[in-house]
N, C-alpha and C positions, 0 to 999 in steps of 0.2 A: 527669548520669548517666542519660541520657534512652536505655536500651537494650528489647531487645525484653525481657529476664528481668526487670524491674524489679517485674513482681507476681508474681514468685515466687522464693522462698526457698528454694534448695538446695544443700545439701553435697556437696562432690568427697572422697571418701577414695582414699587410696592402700590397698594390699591388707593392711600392715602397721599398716591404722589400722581395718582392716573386715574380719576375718579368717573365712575359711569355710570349710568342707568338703568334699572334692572333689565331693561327691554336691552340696553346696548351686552349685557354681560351673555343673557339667555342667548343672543347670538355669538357668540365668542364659544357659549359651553357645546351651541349645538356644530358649530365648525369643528371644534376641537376632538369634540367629544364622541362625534364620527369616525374619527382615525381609531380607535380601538378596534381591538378584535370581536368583542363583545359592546360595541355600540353604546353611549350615554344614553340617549333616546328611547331607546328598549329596554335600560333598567330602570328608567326615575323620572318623574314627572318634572321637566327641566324648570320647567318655572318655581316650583316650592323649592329645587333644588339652587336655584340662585341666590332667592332668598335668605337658603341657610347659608351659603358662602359668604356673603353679605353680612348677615351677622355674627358669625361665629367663625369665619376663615382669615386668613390671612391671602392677598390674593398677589401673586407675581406673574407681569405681564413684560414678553421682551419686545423691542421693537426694533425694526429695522427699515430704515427707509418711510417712516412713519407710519409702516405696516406691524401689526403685531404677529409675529410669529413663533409666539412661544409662550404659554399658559401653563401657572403651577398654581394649586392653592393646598396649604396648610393649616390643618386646625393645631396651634398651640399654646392652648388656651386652659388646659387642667392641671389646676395649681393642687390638686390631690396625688393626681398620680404622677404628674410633671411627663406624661407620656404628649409625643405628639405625633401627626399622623399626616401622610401626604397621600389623599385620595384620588388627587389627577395632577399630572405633569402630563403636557403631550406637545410637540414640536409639530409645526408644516413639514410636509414630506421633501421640500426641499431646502429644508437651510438644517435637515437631520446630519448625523455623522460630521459634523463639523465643530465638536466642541462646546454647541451650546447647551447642550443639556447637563454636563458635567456644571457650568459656572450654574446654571438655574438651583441644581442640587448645591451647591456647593453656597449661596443664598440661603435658600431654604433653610440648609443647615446651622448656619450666624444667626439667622433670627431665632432660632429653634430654643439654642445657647444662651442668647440674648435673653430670652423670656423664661430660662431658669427649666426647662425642659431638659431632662436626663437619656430620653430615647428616643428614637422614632422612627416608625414604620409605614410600610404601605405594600401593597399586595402585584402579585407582577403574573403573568398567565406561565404556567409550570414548561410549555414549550417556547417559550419565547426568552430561548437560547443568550440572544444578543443584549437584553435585556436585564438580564442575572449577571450576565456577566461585566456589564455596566455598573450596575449595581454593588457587585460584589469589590469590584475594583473602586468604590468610593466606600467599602469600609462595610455595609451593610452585609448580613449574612441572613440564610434563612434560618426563619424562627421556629415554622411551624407550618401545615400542610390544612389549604381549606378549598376541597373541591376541588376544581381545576386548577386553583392558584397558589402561589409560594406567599405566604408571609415573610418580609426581609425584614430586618430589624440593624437597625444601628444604636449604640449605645454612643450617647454624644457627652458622656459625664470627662470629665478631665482630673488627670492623677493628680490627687492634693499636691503629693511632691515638685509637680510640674509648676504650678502656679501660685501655690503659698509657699512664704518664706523658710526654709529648712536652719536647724541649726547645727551651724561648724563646730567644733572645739576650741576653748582657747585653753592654751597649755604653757608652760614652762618653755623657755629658750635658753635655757641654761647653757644645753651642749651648746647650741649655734656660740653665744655670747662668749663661751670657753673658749672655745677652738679661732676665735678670732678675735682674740686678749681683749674685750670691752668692758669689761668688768662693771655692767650694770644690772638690774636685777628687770629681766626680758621677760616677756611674755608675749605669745605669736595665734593670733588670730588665725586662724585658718580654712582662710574663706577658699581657697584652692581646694580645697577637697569638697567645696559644694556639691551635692548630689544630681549632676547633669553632666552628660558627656563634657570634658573638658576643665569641667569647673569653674573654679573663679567668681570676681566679683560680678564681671557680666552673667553669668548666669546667675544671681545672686536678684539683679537688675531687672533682666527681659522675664520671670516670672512676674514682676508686677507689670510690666509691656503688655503682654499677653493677657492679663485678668481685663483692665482696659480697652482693646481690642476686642474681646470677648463681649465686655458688657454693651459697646456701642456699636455690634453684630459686623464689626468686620468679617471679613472672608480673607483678605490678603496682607501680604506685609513688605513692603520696599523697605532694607536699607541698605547703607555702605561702613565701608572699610578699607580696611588694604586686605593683602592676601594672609597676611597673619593676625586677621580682629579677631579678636575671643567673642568680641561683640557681636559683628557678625557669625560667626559661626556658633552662638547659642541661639539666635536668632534660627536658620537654618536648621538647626536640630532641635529646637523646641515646636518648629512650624511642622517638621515631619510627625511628632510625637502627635501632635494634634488633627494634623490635618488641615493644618490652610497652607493655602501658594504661599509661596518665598519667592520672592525676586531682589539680588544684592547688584549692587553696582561696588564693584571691586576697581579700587584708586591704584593705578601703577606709574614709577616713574619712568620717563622714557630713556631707551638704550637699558635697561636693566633686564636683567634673564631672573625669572623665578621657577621655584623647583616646586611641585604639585608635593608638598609636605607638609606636616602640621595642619593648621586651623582650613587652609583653602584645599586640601583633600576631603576634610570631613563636611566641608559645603557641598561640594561636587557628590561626596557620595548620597548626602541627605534627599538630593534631588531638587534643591532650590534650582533656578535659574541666574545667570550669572552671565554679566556684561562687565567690562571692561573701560576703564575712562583713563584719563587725566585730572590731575586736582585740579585745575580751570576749569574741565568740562562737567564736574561734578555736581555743579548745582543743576544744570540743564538736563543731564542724565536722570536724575533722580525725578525732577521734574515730570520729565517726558516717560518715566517708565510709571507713574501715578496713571497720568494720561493715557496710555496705552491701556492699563488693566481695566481702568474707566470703559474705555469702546468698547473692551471683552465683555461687559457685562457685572465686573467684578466691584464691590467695593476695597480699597486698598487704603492700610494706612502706613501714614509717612511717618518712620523712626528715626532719628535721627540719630546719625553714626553716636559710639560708641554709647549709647542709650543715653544721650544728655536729655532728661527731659523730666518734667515735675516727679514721674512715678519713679526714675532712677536717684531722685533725689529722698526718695519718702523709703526705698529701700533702705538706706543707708542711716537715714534716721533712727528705724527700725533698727537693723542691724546690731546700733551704736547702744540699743536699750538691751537687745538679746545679751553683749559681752559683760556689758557692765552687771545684770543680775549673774553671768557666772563668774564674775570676780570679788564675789563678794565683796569683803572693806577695801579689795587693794584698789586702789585709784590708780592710774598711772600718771605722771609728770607729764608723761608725754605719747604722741599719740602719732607714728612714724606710714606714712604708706605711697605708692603710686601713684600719683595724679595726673589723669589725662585730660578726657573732656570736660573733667569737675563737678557732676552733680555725685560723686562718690565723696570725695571731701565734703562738699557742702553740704551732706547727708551727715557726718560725722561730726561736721563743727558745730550744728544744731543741736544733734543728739549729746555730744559732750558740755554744751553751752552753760549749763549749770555748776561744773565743776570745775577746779584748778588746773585741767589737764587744756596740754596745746597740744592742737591738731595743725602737725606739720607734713605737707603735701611735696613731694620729689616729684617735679616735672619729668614728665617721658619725655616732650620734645617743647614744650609752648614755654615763651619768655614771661617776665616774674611779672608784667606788666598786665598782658593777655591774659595770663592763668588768673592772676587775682581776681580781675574784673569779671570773668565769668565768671566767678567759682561766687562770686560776691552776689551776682545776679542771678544765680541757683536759689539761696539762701531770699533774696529779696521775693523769691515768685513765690517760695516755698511759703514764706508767714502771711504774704499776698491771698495767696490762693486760700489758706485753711483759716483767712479771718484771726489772725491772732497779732497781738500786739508785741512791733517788731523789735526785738533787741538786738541791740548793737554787738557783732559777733568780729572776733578777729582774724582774718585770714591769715596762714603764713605758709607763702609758697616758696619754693628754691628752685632758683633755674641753674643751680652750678655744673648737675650734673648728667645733662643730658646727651654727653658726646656728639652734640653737633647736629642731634635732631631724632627724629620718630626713627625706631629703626637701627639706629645709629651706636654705634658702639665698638670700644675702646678694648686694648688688650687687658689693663687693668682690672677692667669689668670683668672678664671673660676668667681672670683669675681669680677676682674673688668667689665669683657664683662656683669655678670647680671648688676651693677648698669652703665652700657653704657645704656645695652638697656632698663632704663626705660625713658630714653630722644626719645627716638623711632629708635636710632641706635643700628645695631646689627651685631656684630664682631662673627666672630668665632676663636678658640684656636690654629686651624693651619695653618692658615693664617693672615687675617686680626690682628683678637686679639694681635697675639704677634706685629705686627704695633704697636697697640695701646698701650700696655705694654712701647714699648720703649719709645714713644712720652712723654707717662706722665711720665718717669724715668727721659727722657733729662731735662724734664721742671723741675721737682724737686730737680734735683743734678745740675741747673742753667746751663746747657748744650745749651740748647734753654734758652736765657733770655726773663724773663717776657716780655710781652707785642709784643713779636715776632712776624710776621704776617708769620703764618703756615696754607701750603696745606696738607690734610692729603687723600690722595690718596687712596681712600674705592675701596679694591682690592675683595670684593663679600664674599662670603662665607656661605650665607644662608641656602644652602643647607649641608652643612661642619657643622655646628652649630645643626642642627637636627638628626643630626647620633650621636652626643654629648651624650654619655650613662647616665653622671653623670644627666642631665639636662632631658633625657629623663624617666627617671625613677624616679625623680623629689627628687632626693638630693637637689636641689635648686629650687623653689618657683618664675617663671618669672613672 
């Protein structure tokens, strides 16, 4: 978090959090309103002009040392045009160049969002170089030329793709089921080909993270992982897409060497920032990195690793309604996929909840004990939260095949996923893979009886799969 504001400590208020007097604001606009090139004072009668801020602005005051020195106010407030406008931002001439006027913008902009505003502009003096280019570098461009000054304009709408649910394919798994004598009648979700760098069910997920975020005008976003989360790293490239800070706290074990491949390159490249812990230190890390973008001025919210949390839960709900209207009458018996932090099962055993089919969850690494209980108190927050009357849902978790934990993986494995993927599907070992491990176990020790009709819920991993040392160094021949 290596920023210019990192030795100093300052709070953004909104006007409803820092409340003043019109006499105390008129002093505030005519301090401020000095710093211009073109002077406040010499174009507006500061007193009516308070008053209109008052009523019709939104006002952002930063403070420091319980000095304020930094005033923005935005009008957005036109639910016609959903246009909104920032007619003064201006910083103390000495706390300038230090980062704080990016977070000020970068407020501005969450509430902007927050109040359903699609653009927003504000005018900047056509030689005031440093300015533009400030600007430009938060996304704004010029719009339009008026007199001596540039019109910038930012377009703050966000790609439906980005933060509504998209839909995967579900399709036949005939060749898979062939090629690996199962002899049941397969069919394969294919949430890995979600349309977000990487894919997967996390990105599947952090679309509804983000709508969230959005609506409660964040600015920033902490979470964690390890060096190969999908979750983090949809996170980190959703946060790029849009424009707010990312900051991950990446879990390593110690004595272990990692290779900058897969999921923990495409963090690095998106531009998040990134720290480094231990699973003990990880609650205090995450902690303390909330706390830190707090001082910056930022508001930040806290995700919790692999998106366990009520909206990763309502994705999967969702999800579990999208497959079933394209499967027409076929039901399946049975309903096969990855389970890690559990709100992706607990999303599915709700949505399945009405029909005959069993949603059976393959531990990545957590025992049958842990996984159930959470995946259980997913589903309890879920009917909690949306007021509905709870029905008794059955979990079924397997811890058989986790090779000994997250990560973790068996030569076994490493040969099932090669002759997966010479059907054209392609599992990885810390996720998906062990999915599939269980599936063809169930089916062989007549767990799943032949001829069963199974959804096999493709939890992503493509990128998990290439960080795969054994495979990348080419012990094995794909």
């Amino acid at each position: 978090m290596n920023d210019h504001t990192q030795n100093f400590i300052i709070k953004t208020y909104w006007q409803d959090e820092f409340p003043l007097s019109h006499e105390q604001l008129v002093g505030i606009l005519a301090e401020f309103g000095d710093l211009f090139p073109d002077p406040l004072l010499q174009r507006v009668d500061i007193h009516a002009y308070a008053n209109k801020l008052i009523k019709f602005a939104d006002m952002q005051f930063v403070v420091h040392n319980q000095n304020i020195i930094g005033f923005l106010a935005v009008y957005a407030n036109d639910t016609q045009t959903h246009i909104a406008h920032i007619p003064i931002i201006s910083i103390l001439p000495g706390y300038q160049r230090k980062g704080i006027g990016k977070v000020m913008l970068s407020r501005a902009i969450a509430l902007a969002r927050q109040k359903k505003m699609q653009h927003l502009w504000l005018n900047v003096m056509k030689e005031n170089y440093a300015a533009i280019h400030f600007y430009e570098s938060m996304r704004f461009k010029i719009s339009a030329e008026k007199d001596h000054k540039y019109v910038m304009e930012r377009n703050l709408a966000v790609e439906e793709r980005l933060i509504n649910p998209q839909v995967t394919p579900t399709e036949s798994g005939h060749p898979l089921s062939a090629a690996l004598n199962l002899n049941i009648d397969l069919r394969i979700k294919r949430d890995d080909l979600y349309p977000l760098s990487g894919g997967g069910i996390k990105a599947r997920k952090i679309g509804y993270i983000f709508k969230k975020a959005i609506e409660d005008g964040y600015d920033a976003l902490v979470t964690n992982g390890g060096p190969q989360s999908n979750h983090a790293r949809a996170t980190a490239i959703l946060a790029a897409n849009i424009g707010l800070k990312c900051h991950l706290v990446i879990v390593l074990e110690k004595n272990k060497r990692y290779s900058k491949t897969g999921n923990i390159l495409l963090m690095e490249l998106s531009g998040a920032s990134i720290e480094y812990t231990t699973k003990e230190q990880l609650a205090k890390k995450m902690d303390q990195a909330i706390i830190n973008l707090t001082r910056k001025g930022h508001k930040p919210f806290y995700i919790w690793g692999g998106g366990h949390c009520l909206e990763g839960t309502q994705a999967f709900v969702d999800a579990a309604i999208e497959c079933q209207l394209q499967s027409d009458d076929w039901i399946p018996d049975y309903v096969i996929l990855a389970s890690g932090t559990g709100s992706t099962q607990a999303g599915l055993v709700i949505g399945y909840q009405d029909l005959s089919t069993k949603v059976i969850g393959v531990s990545v690494a957590r025992s049958i004990e842990r996984g159930e209980r959470i995946i259980q108190d997913c589903i309890d927050e879920f009917f909690a939260h949306n007021n509905l009357v709870h029905q008794k849902c059955c979990v079924f978790f397997r811890d058989d095949w986790t090779d000994g934990g997250y990560e973790k993986y068996s030569k076994e494995l490493l040969c099932l996923i090669k002759d997966a993927s010479k059907t054209g599907y392609f599992f990885d070992p810390t996720y998906s893979g062990k999915a599939l491990r269980g599936l063809v176990s169930m089916v062989r020790e007549n767990e799943i009886p032949r001829g069963s009709k199974v959804l096999f819920w493709h939890t992503g991993g493509l990128m998990n799969l290439q960080a795969v040392q054994q495979f990348s160094e080419g012990a094995f021949q794909l």
